[in-house]
PAFI-861152 format. One record per residue: x, y, z of N, C-alpha, C in turn; residue in three letters. Coordinates in steps of 0.2 Angstrom, whole numbers, padded with zeros to 4 digits, always signed. Layout:
REM residues N
XYZXYZXYZALA/...
//
This chain:
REM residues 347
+0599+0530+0510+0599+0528+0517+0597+0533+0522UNK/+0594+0532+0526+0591+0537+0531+0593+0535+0539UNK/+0592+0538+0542+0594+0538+0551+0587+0537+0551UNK/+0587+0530+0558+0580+0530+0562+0579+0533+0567UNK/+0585+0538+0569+0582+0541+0575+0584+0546+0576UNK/+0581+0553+0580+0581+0560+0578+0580+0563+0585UNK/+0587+0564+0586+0587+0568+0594+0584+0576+0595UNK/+0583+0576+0599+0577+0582+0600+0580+0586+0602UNK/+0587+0589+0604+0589+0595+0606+0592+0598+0598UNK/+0592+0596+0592+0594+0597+0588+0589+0600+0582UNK/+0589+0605+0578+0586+0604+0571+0585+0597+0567UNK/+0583+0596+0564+0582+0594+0557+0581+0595+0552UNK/+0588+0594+0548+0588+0594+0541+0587+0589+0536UNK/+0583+0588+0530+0583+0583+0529+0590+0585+0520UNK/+0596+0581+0522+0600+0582+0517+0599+0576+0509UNK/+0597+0580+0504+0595+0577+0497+0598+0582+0492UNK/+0605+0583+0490+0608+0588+0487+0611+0585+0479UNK/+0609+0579+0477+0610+0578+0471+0607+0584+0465UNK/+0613+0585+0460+0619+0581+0460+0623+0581+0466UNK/+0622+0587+0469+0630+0591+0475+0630+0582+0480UNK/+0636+0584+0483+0635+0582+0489+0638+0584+0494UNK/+0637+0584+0501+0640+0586+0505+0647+0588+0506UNK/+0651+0584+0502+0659+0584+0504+0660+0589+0499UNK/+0656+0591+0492+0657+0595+0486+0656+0602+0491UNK/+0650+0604+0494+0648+0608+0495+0649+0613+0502UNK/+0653+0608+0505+0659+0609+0512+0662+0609+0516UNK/+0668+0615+0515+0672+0612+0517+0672+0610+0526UNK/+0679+0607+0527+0678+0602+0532+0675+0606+0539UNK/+0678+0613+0538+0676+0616+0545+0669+0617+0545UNK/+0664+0619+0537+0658+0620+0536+0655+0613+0540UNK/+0656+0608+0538+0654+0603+0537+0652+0599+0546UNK/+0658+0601+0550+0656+0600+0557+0653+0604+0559UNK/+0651+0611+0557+0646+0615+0561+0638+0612+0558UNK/+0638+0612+0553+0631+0608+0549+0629+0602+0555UNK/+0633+0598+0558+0632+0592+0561+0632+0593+0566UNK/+0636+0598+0570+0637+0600+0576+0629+0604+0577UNK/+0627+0606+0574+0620+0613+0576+0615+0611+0574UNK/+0615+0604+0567+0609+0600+0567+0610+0592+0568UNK/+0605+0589+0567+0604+0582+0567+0601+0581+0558UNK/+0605+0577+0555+0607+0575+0547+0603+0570+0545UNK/+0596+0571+0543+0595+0565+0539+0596+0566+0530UNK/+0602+0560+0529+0602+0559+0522+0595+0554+0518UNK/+0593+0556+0511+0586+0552+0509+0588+0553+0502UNK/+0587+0550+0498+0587+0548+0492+0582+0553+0489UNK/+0584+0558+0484+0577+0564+0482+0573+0560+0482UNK/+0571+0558+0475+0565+0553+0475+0561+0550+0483UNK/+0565+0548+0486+0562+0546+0491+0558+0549+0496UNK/+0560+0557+0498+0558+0560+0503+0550+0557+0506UNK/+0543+0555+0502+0539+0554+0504+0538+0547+0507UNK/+0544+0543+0509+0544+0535+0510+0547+0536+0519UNK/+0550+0545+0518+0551+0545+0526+0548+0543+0531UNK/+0551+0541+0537+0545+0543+0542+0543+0549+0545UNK/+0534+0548+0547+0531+0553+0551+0536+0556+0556UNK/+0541+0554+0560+0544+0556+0563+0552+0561+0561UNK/+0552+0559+0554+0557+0564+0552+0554+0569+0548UNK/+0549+0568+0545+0545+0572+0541+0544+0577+0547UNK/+0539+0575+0550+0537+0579+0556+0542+0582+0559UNK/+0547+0581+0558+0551+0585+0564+0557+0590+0559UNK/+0556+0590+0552+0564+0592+0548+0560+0601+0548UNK/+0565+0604+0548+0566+0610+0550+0568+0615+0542UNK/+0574+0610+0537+0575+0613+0532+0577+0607+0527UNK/+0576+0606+0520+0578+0603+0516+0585+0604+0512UNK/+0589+0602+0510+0597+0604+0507+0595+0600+0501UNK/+0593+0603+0494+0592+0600+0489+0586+0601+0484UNK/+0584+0598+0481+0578+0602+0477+0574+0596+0476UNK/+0572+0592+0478+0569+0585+0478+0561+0584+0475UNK/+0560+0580+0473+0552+0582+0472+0549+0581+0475UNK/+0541+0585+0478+0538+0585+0482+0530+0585+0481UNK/+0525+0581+0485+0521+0584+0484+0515+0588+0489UNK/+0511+0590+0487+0505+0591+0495+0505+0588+0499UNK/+0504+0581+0499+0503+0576+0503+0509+0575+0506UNK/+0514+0576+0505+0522+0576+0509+0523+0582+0513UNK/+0521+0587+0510+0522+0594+0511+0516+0594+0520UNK/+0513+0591+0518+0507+0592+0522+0510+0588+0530UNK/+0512+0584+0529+0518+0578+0534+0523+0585+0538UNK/+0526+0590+0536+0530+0593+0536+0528+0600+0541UNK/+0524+0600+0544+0523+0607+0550+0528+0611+0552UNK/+0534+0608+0551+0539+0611+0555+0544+0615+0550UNK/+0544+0612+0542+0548+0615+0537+0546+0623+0536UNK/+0555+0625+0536+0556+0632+0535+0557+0635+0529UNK/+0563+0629+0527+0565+0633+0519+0568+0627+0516UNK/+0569+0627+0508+0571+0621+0505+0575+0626+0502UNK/+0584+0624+0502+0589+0627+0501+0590+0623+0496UNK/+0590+0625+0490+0591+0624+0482+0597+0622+0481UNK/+0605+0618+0482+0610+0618+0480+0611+0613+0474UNK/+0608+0613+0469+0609+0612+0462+0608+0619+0460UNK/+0603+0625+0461+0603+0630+0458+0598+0632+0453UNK/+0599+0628+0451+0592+0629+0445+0584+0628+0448UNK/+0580+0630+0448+0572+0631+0449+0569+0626+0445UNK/+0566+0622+0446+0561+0617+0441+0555+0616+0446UNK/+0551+0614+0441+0544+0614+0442+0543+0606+0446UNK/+0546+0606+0452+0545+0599+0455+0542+0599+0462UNK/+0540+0606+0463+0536+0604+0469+0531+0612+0469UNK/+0525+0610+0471+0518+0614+0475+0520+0622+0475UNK/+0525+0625+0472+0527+0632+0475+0520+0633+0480UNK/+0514+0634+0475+0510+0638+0480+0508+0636+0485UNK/+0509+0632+0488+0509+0628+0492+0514+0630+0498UNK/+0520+0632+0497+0526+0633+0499+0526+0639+0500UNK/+0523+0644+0497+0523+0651+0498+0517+0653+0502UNK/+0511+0651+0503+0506+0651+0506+0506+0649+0513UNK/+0512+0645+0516+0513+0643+0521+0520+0648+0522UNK/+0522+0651+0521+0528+0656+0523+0534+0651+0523UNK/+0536+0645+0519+0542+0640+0517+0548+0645+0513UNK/+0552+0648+0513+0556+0649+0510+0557+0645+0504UNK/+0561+0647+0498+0564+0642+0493+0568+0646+0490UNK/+0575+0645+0492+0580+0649+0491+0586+0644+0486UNK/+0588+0647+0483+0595+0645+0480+0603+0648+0479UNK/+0606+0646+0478+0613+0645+0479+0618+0647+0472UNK/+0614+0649+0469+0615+0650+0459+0621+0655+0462UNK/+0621+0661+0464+0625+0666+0463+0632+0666+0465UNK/+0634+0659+0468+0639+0660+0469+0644+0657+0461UNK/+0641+0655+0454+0644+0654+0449+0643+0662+0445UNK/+0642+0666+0447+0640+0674+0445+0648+0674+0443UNK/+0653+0676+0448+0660+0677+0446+0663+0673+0444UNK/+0663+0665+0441+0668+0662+0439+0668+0662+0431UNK/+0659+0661+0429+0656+0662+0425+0657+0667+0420UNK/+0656+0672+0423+0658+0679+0422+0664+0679+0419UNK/+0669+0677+0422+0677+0679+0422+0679+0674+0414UNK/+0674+0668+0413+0679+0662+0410+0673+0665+0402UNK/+0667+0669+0404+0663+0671+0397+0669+0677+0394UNK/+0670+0682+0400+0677+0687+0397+0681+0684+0395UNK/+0685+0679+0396+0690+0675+0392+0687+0673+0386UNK/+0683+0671+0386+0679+0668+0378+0679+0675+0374UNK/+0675+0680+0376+0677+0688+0371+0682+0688+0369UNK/+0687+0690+0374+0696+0692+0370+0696+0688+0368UNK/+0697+0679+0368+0698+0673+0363+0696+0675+0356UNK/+0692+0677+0357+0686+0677+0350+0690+0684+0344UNK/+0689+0690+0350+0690+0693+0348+0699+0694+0347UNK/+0704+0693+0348+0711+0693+0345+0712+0687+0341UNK/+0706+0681+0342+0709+0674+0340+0716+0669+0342UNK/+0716+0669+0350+0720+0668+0354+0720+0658+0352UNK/+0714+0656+0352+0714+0648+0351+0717+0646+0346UNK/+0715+0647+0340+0716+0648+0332+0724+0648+0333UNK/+0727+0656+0335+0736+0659+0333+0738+0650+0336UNK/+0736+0649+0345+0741+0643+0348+0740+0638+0345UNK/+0733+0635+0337+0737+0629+0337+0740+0629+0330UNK/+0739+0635+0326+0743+0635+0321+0751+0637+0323UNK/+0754+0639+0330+0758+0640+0332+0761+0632+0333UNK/+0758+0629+0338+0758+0621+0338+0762+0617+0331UNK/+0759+0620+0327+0758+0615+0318+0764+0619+0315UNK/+0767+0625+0317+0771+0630+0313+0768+0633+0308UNK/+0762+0634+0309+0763+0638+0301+0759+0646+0305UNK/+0760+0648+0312+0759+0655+0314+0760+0660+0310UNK/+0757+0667+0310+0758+0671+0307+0762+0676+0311UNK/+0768+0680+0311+0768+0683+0314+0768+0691+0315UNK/+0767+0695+0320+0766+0701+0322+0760+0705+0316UNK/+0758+0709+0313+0752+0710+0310+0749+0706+0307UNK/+0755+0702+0304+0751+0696+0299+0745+0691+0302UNK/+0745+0690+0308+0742+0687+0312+0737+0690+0316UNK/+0735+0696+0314+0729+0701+0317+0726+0702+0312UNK/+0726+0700+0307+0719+0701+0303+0713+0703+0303UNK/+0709+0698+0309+0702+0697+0311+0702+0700+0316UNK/+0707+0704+0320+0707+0705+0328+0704+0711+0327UNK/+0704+0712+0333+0700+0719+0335+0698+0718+0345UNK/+0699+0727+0345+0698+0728+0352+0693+0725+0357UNK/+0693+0723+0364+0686+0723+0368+0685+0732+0369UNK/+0692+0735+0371+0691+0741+0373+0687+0745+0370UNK/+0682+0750+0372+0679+0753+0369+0674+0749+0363UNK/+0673+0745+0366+0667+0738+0360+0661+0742+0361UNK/+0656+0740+0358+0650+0740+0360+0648+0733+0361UNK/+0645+0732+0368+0645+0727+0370+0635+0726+0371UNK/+0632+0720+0371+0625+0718+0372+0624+0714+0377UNK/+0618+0713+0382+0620+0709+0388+0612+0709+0387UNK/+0612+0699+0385+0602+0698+0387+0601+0695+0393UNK/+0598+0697+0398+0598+0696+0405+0603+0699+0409UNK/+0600+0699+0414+0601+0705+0417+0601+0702+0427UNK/+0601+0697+0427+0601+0695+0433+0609+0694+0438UNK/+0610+0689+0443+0618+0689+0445+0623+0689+0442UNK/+0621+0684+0435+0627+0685+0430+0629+0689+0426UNK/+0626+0694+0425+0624+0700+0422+0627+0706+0425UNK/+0627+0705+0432+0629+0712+0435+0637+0709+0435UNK/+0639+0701+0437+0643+0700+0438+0650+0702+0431UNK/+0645+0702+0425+0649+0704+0419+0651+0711+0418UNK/+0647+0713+0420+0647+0720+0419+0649+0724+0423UNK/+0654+0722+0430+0658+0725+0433+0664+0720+0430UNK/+0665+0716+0426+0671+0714+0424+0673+0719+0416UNK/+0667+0719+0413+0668+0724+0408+0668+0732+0409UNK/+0667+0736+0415+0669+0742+0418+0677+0745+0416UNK/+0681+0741+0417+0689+0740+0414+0688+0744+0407UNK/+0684+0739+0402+0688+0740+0396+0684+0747+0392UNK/+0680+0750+0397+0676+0759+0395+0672+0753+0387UNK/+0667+0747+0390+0661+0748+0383+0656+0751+0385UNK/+0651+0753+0380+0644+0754+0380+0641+0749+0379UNK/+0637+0747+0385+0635+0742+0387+0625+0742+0386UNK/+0623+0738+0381+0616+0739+0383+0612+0732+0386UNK/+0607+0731+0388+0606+0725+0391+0596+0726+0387UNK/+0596+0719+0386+0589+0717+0384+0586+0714+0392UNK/+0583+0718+0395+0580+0710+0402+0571+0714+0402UNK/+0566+0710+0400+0559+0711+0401+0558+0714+0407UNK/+0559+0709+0414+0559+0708+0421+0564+0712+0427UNK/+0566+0718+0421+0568+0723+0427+0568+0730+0423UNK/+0564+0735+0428+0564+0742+0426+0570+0746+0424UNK/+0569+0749+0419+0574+0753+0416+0579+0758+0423UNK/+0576+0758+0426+0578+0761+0434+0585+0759+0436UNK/+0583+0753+0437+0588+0746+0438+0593+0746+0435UNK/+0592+0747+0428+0597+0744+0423+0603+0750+0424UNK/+0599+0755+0424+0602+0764+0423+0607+0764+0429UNK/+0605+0762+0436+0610+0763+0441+0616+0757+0441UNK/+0615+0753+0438+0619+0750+0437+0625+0753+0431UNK/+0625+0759+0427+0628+0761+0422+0629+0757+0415UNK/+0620+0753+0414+0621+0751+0408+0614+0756+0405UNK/+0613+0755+0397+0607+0756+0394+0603+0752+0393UNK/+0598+0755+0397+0590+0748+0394+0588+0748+0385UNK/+0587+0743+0383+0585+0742+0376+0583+0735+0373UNK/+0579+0738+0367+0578+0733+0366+0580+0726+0362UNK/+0579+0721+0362+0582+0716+0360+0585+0717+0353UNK/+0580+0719+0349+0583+0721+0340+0587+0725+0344UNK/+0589+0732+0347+0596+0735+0347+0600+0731+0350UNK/+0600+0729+0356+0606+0723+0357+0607+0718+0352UNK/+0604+0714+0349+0608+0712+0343+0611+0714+0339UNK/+0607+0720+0336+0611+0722+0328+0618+0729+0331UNK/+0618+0733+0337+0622+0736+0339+0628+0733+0343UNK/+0629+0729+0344+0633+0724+0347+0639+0724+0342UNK/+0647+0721+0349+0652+0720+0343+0651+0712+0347UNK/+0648+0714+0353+0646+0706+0355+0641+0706+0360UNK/+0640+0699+0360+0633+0695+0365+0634+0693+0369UNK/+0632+0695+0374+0634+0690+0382+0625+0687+0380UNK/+0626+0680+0382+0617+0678+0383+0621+0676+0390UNK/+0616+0677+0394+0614+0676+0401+0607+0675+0404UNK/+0603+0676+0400+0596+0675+0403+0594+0668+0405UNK/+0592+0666+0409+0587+0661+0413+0585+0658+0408UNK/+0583+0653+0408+0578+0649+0403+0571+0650+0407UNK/+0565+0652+0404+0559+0652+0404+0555+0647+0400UNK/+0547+0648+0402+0543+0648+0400+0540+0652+0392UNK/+0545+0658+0394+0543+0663+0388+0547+0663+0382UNK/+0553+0661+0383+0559+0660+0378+0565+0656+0378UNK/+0562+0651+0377+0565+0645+0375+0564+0646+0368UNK/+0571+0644+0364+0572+0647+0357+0571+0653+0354UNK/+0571+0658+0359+0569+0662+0357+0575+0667+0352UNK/+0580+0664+0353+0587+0666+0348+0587+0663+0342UNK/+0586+0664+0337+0586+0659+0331+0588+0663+0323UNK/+0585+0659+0320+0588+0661+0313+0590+0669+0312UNK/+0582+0672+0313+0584+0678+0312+0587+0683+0314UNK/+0587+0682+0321+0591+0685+0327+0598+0685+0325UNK/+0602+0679+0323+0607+0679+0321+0609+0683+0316UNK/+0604+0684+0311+0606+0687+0304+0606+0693+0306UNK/+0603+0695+0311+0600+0704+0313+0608+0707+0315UNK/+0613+0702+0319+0618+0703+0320+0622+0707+0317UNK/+0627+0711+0317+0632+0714+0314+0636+0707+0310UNK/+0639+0708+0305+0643+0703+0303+0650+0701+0305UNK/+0651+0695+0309+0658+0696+0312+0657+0699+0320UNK/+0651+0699+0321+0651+0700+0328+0651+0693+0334UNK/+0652+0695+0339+0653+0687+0342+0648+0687+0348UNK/+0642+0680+0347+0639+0678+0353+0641+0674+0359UNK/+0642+0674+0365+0643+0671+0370+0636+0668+0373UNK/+0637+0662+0375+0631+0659+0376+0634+0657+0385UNK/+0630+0659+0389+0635+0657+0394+0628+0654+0401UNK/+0622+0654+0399+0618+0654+0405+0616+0645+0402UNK/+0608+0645+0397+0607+0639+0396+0607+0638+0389UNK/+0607+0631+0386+0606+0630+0379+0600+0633+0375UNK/+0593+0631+0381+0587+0629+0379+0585+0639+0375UNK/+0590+0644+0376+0586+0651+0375+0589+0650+0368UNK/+0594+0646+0363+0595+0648+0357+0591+0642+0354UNK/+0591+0643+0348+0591+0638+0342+0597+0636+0340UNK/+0600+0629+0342+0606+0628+0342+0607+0627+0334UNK/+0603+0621+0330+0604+0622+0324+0607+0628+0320UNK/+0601+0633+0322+0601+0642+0318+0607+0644+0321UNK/+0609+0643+0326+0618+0646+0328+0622+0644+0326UNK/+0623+0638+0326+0629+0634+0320+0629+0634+0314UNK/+0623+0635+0310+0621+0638+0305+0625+0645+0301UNK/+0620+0649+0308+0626+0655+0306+0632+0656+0307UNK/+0636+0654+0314+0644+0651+0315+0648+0650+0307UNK/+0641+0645+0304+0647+0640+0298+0647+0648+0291UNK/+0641+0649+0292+0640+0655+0285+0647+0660+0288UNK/+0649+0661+0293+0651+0666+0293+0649+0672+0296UNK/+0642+0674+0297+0637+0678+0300+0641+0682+0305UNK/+0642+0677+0310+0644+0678+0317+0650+0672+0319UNK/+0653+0675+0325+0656+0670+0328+0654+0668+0335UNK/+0654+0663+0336+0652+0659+0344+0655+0656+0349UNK/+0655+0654+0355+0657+0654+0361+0651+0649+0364UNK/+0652+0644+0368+0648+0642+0373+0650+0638+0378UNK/+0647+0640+0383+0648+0634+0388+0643+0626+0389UNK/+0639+0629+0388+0631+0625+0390+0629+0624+0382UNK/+0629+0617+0381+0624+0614+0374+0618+0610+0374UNK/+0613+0608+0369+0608+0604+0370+0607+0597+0375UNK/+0614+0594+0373+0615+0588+0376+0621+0589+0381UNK/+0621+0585+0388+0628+0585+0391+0628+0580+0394UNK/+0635+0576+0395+0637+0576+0390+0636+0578+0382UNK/+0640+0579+0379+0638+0580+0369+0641+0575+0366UNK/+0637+0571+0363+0637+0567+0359+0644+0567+0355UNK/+0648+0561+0352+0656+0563+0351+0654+0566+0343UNK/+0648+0562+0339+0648+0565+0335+0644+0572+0331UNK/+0643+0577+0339+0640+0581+0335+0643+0586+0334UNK/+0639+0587+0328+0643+0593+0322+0647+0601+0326UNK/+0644+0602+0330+0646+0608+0335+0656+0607+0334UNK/+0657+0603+0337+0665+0599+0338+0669+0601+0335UNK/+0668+0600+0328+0672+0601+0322+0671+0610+0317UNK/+0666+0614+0321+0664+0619+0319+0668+0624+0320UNK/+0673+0628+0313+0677+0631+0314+0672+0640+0316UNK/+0675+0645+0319+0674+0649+0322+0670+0648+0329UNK/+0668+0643+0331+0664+0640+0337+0667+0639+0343UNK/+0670+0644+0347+0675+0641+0353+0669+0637+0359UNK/+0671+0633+0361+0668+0627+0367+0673+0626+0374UNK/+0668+0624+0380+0670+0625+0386+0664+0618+0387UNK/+0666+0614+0392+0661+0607+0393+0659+0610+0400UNK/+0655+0617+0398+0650+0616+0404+0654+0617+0413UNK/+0659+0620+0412+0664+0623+0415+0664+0627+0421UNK/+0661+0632+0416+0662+0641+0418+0662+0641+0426UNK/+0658+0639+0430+0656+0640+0436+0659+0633+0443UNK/+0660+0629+0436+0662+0624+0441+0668+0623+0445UNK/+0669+0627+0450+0676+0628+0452+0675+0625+0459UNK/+0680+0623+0463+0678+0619+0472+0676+0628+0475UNK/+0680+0631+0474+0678+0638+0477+0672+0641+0477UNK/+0669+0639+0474+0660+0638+0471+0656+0637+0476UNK/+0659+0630+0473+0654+0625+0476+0657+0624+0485UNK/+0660+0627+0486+0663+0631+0496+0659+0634+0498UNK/+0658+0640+0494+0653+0645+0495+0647+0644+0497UNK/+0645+0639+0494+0637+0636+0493+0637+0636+0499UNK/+0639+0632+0503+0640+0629+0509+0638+0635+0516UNK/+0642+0639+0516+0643+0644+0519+0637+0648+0519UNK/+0634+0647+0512+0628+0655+0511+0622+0647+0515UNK/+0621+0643+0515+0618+0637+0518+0617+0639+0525UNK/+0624+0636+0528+0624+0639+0535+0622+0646+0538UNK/+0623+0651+0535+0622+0656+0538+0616+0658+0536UNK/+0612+0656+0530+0605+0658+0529+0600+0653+0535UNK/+0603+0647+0536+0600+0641+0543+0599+0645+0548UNK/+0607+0649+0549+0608+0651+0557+0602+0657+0556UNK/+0602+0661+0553+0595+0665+0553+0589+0664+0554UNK/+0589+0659+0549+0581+0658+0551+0579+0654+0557UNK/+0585+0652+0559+0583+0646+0566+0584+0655+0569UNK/+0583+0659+0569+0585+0666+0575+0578+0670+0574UNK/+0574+0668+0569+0565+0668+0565+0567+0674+0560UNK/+0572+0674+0559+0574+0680+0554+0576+0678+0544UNK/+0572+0683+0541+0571+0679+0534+0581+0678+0530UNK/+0580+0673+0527+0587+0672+0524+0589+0679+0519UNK/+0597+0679+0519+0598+0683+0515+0606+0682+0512UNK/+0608+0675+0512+0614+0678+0508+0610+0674+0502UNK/+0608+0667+0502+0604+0665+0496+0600+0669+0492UNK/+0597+0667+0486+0593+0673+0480+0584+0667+0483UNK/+0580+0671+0485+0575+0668+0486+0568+0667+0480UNK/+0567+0662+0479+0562+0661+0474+0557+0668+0474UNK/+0552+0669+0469+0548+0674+0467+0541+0671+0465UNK/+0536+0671+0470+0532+0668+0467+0526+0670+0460UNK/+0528+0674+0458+0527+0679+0450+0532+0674+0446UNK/+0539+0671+0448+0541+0670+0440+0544+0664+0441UNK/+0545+0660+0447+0547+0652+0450+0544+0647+0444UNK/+0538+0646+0443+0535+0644+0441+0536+0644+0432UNK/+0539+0649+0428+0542+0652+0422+0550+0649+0424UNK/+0551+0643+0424+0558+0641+0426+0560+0637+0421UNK/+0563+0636+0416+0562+0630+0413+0569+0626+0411UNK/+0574+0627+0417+0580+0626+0416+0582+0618+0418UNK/+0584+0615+0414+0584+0607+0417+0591+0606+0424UNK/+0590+0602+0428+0596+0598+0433+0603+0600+0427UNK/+0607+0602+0432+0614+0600+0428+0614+0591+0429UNK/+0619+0589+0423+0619+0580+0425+0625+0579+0427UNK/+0631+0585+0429+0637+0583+0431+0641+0589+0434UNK/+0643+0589+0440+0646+0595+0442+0649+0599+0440UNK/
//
């Protein structure tokens, strides 16, 4: 549904936030200053090109990731920035097109950096003292108690720990794992050794963070370049009894080759994000022992999705000031295009 009419003392945004929506992404105070500073047209993503010339021609910024093409784009003289609040980058609209005219395309991802961060750390310790396991065998009676029940345990402190990617999740881990004094290496292609070093981690390469590892954080992006890029061997390269956390997208493992080695014994597992999501009731993952699960969780908290809202607003009031956004992470037009991370299908 759309407004047919577009008062003139006002901006124009054109609001198409699916999945999000607006009452998700803020809160109440956020939400009358949004309507208070602009004028609100709601469109159906799909629909954006069914607008009219008159809202086209007058929208200032988009809330949403909708798809687009030239010939839409071209209706549009006025647009500043398309504020990404699903977070992921997909190949649904003209980048060059977008960056050639000075459009911003910024996204709202970072604000799942700390929840995500906080609930992959929990998946470690879980793993590593076997906290799931002890409470349902506690549940059943047949607990083990005081050493008998530390068998498989072992420290985070002083772990050696592995970290692939290296982006806001990644920094955001790595000042959660600063506490436990690990030696932290990090695999990321797309950032200089420089970076990685002031940060207080080791740059390295992927063989060393798999086989030196007492665990995995995956955090890397899904690309173009490494889709499946984790698979049979990878796992085996592993330490034995070492444990992966899988916390950014499905699409960078070989889920087979991971349950695979999960059931052998290889390794032990953790994830939030699977092939399918929902997951199917009967797939095998479910029932697989050493495989702790999270339904896609880690990040989804109201306080999140609060944020989003905020970093919106205050990147608008900038730009409407002709000054470039900056609480948002802005597209790159080198590596936008290398995105290959699908829509969340549920918040």
């Amino acid at each position: 549904m759309t407004h047919a009419t577009v008062p003139a003392d006002r901006p124009l945004v054109i609001s198409a936030p699916e999945p999000r929506s607006l009452d998700l992404i803020f809160t109440d105070e956020a939400r009358r200053q949004l309507t208070d500073r602009y004028e609100i047209v709601e469109a159906d993503p799909e629909a954006i090109a069914a607008l009219d010339d008159a809202v086209l021609g007058k929208a200032r910024f988009i809330l949403g990731q909708p798809p687009l093409d030239a010939a839409t784009l071209a209706r549009m003289p006025q647009l500043r920035a398309i504020l990404n609040v699903e977070s992921n980058l997909i190949n649904n609209m003209p980048y060059e097109i977008l960056f050639a005219r000075g459009i911003h395309v910024v996204t709202t991802g970072q604000v799942f950096a700390e929840p995500v961060a906080e609930l992959g750390l929990a998946m470690a310790l879980s793993l590593f003292r076997g906290l799931v396991d002890a409470d349902l065998d506690f549940r059943e009676g047949r607990e083990l108690w005081g050493g008998e029940g530390n068998g498989g345990a072992r420290l985070l402190s002083g772990a050696e720990v592995g970290l692939i990617g290296f982006g806001d999740l990644g920094k955001a881990l790595n000042r959660l794992l600063t506490g436990f004094r690990t030696t932290t290496r990090v695999f990321d292609p797309w950032l200089p050794a420089s970076i990685l070093a002031d940060h207080g981690v080791t740059p390295a390469s992927l063989e060393t963070v798999l086989t030196k590892s007492d665990v995995v954080f995956v955090v890397a992006s899904v690309t173009s370049e490494n889709e499946g890029f984790l698979n049979a061997s990878a796992f085996a390269s592993m330490r034995r009894g070492a444990a992966l956390i899988l916390l950014s997208r499905a699409a960078v493992v070989n889920f087979d080759d991971l349950m695979a080695a999960v059931e052998s014994g290889q390794i032990r597992a953790a994830s939030d994000v699977f092939p399918e999501e929902p997951l199917p009731a009967d797939h095998p993952v479910r029932r697989l022992p050493g495989f702790l699960r999270s339904a896609h969780r880690a990040g989804a908290l109201d306080i999140a999705f609060k944020r989003m809202g905020d970093m919106v607003l205050e990147d608008m009031d900038l730009m409407d000031r002709d000054l470039p956004p900056m609480r948002c992470k802005r597209a790159e037009r080198e590596t936008v295009s290398r995105m290959r991370s699908k829509p969340v299908a549920v918040n």
